[in-house]
VOGU-3710 file (C-alpha; in Angstrom, 3 decimals, decimal comma):
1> xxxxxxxxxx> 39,424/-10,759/29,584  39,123/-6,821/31,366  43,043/-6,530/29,488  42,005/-7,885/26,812  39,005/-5,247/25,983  40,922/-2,214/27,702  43,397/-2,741/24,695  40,355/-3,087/22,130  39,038/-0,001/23,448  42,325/1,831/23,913
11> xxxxxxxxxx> 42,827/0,823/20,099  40,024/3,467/19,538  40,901/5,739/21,606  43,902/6,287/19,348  41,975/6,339/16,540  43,811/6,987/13,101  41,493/6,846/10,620  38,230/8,927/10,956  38,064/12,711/11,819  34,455/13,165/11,775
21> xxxxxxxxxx> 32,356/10,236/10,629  29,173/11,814/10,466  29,873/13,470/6,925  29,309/9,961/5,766  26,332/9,035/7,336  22,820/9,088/5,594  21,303/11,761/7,883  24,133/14,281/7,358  22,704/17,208/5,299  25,819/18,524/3,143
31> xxxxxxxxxx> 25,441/22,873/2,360  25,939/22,132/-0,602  24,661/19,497/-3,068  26,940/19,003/-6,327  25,229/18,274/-9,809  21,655/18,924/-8,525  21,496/22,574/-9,276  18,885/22,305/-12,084  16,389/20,591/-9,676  17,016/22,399/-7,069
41> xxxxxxxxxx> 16,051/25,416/-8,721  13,150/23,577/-10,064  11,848/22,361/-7,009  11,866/26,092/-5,811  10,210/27,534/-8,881  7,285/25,624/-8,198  6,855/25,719/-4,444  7,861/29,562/-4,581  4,455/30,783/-4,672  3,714/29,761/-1,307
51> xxxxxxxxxx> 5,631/32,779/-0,127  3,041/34,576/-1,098  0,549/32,659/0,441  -0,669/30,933/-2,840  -1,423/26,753/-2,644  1,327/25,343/-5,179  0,766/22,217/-7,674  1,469/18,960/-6,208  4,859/17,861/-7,131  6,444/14,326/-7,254
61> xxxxxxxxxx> 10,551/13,782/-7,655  11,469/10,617/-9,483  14,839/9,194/-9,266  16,929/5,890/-8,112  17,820/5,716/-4,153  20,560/7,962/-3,547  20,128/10,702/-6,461  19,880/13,638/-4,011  15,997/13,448/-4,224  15,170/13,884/-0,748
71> xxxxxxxxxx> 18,672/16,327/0,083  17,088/18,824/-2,377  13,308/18,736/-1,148  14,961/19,550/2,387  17,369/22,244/0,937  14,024/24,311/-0,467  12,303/23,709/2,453  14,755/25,021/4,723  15,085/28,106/2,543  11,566/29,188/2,010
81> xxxxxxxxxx> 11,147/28,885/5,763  13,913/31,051/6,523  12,601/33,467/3,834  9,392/33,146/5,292  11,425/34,178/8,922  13,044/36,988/7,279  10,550/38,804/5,255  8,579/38,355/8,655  5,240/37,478/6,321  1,849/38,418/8,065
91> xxxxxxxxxx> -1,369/37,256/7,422  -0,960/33,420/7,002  1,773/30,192/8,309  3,771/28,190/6,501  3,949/24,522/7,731  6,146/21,892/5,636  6,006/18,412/7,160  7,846/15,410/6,059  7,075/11,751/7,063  9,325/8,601/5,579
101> xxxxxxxxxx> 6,615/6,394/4,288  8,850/3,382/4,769  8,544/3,804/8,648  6,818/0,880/10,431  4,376/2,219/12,822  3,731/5,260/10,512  2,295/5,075/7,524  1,002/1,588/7,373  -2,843/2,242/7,562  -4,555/5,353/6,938
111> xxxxxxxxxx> -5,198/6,198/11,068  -1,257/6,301/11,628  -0,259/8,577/8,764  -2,687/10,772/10,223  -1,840/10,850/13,376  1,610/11,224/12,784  0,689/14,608/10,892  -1,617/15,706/13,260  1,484/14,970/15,947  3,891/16,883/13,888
121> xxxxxxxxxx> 1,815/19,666/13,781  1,341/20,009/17,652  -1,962/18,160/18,408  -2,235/14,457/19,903  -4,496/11,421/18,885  -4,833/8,345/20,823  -2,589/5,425/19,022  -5,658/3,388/18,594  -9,187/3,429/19,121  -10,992/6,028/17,124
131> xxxxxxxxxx> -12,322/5,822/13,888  -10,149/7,045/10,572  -13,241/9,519/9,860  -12,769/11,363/13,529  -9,237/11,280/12,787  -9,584/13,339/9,573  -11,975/15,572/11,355  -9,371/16,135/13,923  -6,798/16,938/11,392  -9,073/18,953/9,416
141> xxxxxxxxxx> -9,695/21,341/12,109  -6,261/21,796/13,346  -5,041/22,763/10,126  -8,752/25,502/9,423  -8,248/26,725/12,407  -6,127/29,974/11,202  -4,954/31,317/7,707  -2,431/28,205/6,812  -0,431/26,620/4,024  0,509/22,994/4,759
151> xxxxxxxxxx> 3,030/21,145/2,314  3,179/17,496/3,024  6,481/15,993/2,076  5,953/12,061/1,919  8,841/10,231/0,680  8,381/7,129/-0,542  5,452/7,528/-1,457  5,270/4,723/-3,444  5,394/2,475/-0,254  2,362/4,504/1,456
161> xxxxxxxxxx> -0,094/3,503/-1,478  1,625/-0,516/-1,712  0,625/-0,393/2,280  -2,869/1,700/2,556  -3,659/2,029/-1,258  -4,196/5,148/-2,993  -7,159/6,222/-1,432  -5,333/7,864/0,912  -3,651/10,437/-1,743  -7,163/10,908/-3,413
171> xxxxxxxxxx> -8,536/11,953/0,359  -5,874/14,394/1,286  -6,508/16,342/-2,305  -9,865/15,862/-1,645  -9,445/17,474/1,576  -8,970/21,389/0,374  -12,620/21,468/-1,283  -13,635/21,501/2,436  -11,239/23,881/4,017  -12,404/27,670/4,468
181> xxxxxxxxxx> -8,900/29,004/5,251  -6,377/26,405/4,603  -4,507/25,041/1,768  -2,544/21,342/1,800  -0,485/20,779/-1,146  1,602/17,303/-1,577  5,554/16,479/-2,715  5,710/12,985/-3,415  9,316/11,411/-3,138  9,560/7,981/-5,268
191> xxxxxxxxxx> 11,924/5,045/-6,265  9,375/4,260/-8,513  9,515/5,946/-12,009  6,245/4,423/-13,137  4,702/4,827/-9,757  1,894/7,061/-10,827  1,262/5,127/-14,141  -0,218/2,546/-12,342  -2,649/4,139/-10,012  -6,136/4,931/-10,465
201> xxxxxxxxxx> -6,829/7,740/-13,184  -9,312/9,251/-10,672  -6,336/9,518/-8,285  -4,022/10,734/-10,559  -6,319/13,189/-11,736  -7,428/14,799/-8,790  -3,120/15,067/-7,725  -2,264/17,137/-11,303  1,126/17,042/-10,539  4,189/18,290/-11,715
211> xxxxxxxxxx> 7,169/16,093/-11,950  10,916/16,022/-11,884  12,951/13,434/-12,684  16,293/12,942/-10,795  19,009/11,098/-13,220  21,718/8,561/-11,891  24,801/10,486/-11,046  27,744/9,269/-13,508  31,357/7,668/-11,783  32,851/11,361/-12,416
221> xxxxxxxxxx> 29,818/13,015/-10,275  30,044/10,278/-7,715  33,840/10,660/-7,301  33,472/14,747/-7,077  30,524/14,237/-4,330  32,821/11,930/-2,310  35,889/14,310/-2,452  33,674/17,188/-0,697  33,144/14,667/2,118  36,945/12,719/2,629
231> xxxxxxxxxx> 38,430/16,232/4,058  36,280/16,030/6,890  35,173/12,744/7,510  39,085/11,269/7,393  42,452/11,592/9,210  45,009/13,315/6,349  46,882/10,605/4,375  44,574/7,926/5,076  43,080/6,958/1,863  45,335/4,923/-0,325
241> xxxxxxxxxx> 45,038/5,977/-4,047  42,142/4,873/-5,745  39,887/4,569/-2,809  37,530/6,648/-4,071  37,491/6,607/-7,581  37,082/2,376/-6,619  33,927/3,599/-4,605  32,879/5,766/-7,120  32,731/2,639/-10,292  30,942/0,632/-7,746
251> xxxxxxxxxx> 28,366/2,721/-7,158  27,882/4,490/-10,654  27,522/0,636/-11,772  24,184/0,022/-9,859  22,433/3,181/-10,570  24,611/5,787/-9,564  23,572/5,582/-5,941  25,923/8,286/-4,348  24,780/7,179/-0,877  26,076/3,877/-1,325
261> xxxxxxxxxx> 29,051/4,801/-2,499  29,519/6,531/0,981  28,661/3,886/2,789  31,308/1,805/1,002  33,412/4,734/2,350  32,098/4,914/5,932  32,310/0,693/5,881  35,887/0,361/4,849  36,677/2,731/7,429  35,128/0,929/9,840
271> xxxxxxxxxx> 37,110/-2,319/8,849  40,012/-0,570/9,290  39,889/0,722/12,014  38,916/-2,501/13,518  41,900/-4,287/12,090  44,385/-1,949/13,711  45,277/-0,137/10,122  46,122/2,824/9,779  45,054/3,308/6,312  42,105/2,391/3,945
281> xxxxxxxxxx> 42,989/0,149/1,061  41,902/-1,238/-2,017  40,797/-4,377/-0,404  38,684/-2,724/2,742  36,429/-1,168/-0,068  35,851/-4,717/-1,767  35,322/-6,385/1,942  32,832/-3,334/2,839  30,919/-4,109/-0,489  30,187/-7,463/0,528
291> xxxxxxxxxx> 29,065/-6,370/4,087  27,263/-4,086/2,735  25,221/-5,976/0,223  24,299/-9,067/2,727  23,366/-6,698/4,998  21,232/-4,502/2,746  19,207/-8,152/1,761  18,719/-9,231/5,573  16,742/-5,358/5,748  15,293/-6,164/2,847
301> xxxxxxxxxx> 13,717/-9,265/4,100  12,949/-7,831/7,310  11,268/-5,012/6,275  9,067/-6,357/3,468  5,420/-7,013/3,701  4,185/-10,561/4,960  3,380/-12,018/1,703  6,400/-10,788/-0,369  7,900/-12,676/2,886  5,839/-15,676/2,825
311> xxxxxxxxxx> 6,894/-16,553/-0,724  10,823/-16,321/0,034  9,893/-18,852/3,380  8,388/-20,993/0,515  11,437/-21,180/-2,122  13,921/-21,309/0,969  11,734/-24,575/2,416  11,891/-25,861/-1,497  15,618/-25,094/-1,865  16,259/-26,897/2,066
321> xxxxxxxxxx> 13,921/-29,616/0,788  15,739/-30,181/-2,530  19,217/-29,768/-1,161  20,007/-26,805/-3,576  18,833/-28,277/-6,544  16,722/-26,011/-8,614  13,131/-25,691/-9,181  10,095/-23,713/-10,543  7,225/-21,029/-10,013  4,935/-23,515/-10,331
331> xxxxxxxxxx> 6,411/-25,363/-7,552  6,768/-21,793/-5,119  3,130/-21,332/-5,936  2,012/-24,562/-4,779  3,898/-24,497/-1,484  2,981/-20,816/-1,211  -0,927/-21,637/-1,192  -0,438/-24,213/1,486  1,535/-21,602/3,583  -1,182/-19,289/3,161
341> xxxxxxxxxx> -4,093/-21,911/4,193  -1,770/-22,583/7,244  -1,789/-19,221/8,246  -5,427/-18,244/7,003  -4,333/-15,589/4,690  -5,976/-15,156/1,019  -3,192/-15,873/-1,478  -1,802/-13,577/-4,486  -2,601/-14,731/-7,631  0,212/-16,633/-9,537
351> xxxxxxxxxx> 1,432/-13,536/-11,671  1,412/-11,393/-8,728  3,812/-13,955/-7,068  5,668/-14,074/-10,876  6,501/-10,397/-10,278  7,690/-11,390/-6,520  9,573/-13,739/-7,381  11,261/-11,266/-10,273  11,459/-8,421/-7,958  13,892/-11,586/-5,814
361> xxxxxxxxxx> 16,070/-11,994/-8,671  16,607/-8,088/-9,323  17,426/-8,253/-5,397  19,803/-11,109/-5,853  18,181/-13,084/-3,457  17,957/-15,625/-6,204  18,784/-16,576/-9,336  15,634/-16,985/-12,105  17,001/-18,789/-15,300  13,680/-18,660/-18,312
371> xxxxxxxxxx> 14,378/-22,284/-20,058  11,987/-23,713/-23,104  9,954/-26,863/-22,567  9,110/-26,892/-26,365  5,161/-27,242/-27,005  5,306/-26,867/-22,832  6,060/-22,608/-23,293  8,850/-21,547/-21,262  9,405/-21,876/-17,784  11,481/-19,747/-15,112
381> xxxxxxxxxx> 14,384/-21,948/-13,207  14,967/-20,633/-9,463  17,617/-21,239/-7,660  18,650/-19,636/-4,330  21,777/-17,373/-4,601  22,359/-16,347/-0,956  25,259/-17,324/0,891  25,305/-19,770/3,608  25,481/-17,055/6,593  22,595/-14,661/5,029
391> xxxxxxxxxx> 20,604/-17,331/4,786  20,908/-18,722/7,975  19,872/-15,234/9,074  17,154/-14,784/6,666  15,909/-18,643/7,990  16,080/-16,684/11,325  14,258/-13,178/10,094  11,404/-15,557/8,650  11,029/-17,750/11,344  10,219/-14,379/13,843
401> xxxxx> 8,366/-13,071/11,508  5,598/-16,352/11,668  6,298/-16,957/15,523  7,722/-20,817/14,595  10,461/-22,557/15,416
//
C-alpha cells in the first residue's frame, strides 16, 4: 500500500500540467479585468466623491454570477484607498468593508451582520447574548466616534433580505439621520435583476440608488478572458486545440458565466493530472462539466434554507415512494404540510412552494412538464432528474440536515 501511494504522490511531484493554479481559482484577483471597462469607470464616477470626504449615493450592480460584478467593486475600492494613501487626505477616514451575504454564520439574522461589521472595523461583540438594539448602539458609536466615511459592500445582497428581510437595509440608511460625524453609504452586489422591484417601496425609497447593470459576457469575451489566464496557470503545450474556445461555448451558453468557464478549466486540469496525462483534451473539459454541475447541485442543496430543503425531502420521498414514476404539486404540497407538522414549522403557502418547485426545475434538480386536464386547468408533471449518485448524496445532505436516519 506505502508503494503504492509513494508512486501516486511521486506522480505529482512531476507534475506536467499546471504552472500556477491559482490564476484559475475564484479568489484570484486578475490586474486587469477585460470587457468591464465601462463599469468600472462607472462604479468610480459615483463613489469618487468620497475622496473628498462627501457620502456617495447608494449603488447596487446587477448581473448573472460570474460577470465581473464583484472583481470590479474590489478594483475601485482598492484604488480609492490607495488614492486616499497617496494624496495623504486629512481631516476624515475612509473605511470600505465587504461581507458575502451568502456566508452561514454571517448574515443570517440582523445581530450577526452586525457584529461582523463591527469586527471588521476593529471592535468585538459577544456571538450571542445581547440585544440587536445594543448591538446597533455599539456600532453606531464606533463608527461617530471620529470624522468617518464607511462604504458597506454587501454582495449578495439579495440573500441578506431572503434571510433577515429588508428591514435591515431600511435601518442601516436610517442610521446616518443619527450620526453627528459619520457617513455610511451601501453597494449592493445582486444575482437578482428584479431584486429591488420586489421590496418594500419604503425601503427602496429611503436606499435611492443608482444602478448598473453587468451584461453576460459573449463566447468571444469568455475565450479572450481565459487566454489572459492559460499562460500562467498551465505548463506550455498543454492544452490541446479547442480547449478553450470548448470552455468558452459552454459557459457563454448558461449566461456567460466567465467563472465557470474557469472552473471547467481548473477541473479538466485536475482530471488530468490525475489520470497520468500529460495534456488536456477535448474530453477532460466534457468530464469536468459533469463534475462540475453535480457538484454545484449537492451545494445547492446544502446551502439552501430549511424549507426550500424540506420540499425537495418531500418530492425525493414521493419519487422513492413511486419508484420514479411522476407526479404533481398537489401531491409535494400535501406531503410537504405533513413534513412541516412533523417538524412544527408553519408551512409556505402553495404558490410559494409553486415558485420552489420552479426555481428546482431552472436548477435541474427536476424536471416540471405543464400538461392540460381539460375543464381540470393545467397541471405541472414533476419528475426527478438527478442521477443516481447525486441523489444518493442529496438523500444524505437532507437526512443531516433533519437529524434522521
Amino acid at each position: 500500500m506505502k508503494n503504492e501511494l509513494d508512486e501516486i504522490f511521486d506522480t505529482f511531484d512531476k507534475n506536467k500540467i499546471f504552472k500556477d493554479k491559482t490564476l484559475l481559482q475564484s479568489n484570484y484577483t486578475p490586474e486587469d479585468i477585460p470587457h468591464r471597462e465601462d463599469q468600472i469607470k462607472q462604479i468610480a464616477s459615483i463613489l469618487a466623491p468620497v475622496l473628498r470626504g462627501e457620502k456617495t449615493s447608494n449603488l447596487f450592480l446587477y448581473g448573472n454570477t460570474g460577470t465581473g460584478k464583484t472583481l470590479s467593486i474590489f478594483k475601485v475600492q482598492s484604488a480609492l484607498q490607495k488614492r486616499m494613501q497617496e494624496t495623504n487626505r486629512l481631516g476624515f477616514e475612509l473605511k470600505i468593508q465587504y461581507i458575502n451575504c451568502k456566508l452561514k454564520q454571517v448574515a443570517d439574522t440582523e445581530y450577526r451582520i452586525l457584529a461582523e461589521i463591527i469586527r471588521q472595523l476593529g471592535g468585538e461583540v459577544p456571538a450571542t447574548g445581547l440585544p440587536t438594539q445594543a448591538v446597533y448602539s455599539k456600532f453606531i458609536e464606533m463608527i461617530d466616534s471620529k470624522k468617518q466615511l464607511l462604504i458597506l459592500i454587501l454582495d449578495e445582497v439579495d440573500q441578506l433580505v431572503k434571510k433577515i428581510s429588508n428591514n435591515f437595509l431600511y435601518n442601516l440608511t436610517r442610521l446616518n439621520s443619527e450620526l453627528s460625524k459619520s457617513q455610511i453609504s451601501i453597494v449592493g452586489i445582486s444575482n437578482d435583476l428584479v431584486f429591488l422591484e420586489n421590496i418594500d417601496p419604503r425601503v427602496k425609497s429611503s436606499l435611492s440608488e443608482e444602478e448598473i447593470v453587468f451584461p453576460p459576457y459573449n463566447a468571444v469575451q469568455i475565450q479572450d478572458i481565459l487566454m489572459k489566464r492559460v499562460e500562467g496557470a498551465f505548463k506550455e503545450g498543454v492544452l490541446e486545440r479547442g480547449v478553450v474556445q470548448k470552455c468558452a461555448a459552454y459557459a457563454a451558453r448558461e449566461s456567460g458565466d466567465a467563472r465557470r468557464a474557469l472552473d471547467f478549466l481548473r477541473v479538466a486540469g485536475e482530471i488530468a493530472e490525475r489520470a497520468g496525462e500529460r495534456g488536456i483534451k477535448i474530453k477532460h473539459i466534457d468530464e469536468a462539466k459533469n463534475k462540475i454541475e453535480r457538484d454545484k447541485i449537492l451545494d445547492v442543496i446544502s446551502t439552501h434554507p430549511k424549507q426550500f430543503q424540506m420540499v425537495l425531502n418531500s418530492i425525493i420521498i414521493l419519487s422513492s415512494e413511486l419508484k420514479g414514476n411522476s407526479f404533481f404539486t398537489g401531491d409535494v404540497y400535501n406531503h410537504y404540510q405533513k413534513f412541516c407538522l412533523d417538524f412544527k414549522v408553519e408551512p409556505l403557502t402553495q404558490r410559494r412552494v409553486g415558485d420552489i418547485i420552479q426555481e428546482f426545475d431552472m436548477l435541474g434538480i427536476i424536471n416540471v412538464r405543464v400538461i392540460s386536464k381539460g375543464r381540470g386547468g393545467r397541471m405541472r408533471e414533476i419528475k426527478v432528474a438527478l442521477s443516481e449518485a447525486v441523489l444518493k448524496k442529496a438523500k444524505e445532505i437532507l437526512s443531516a440536515s433533519f437529524n434522521y436516519s
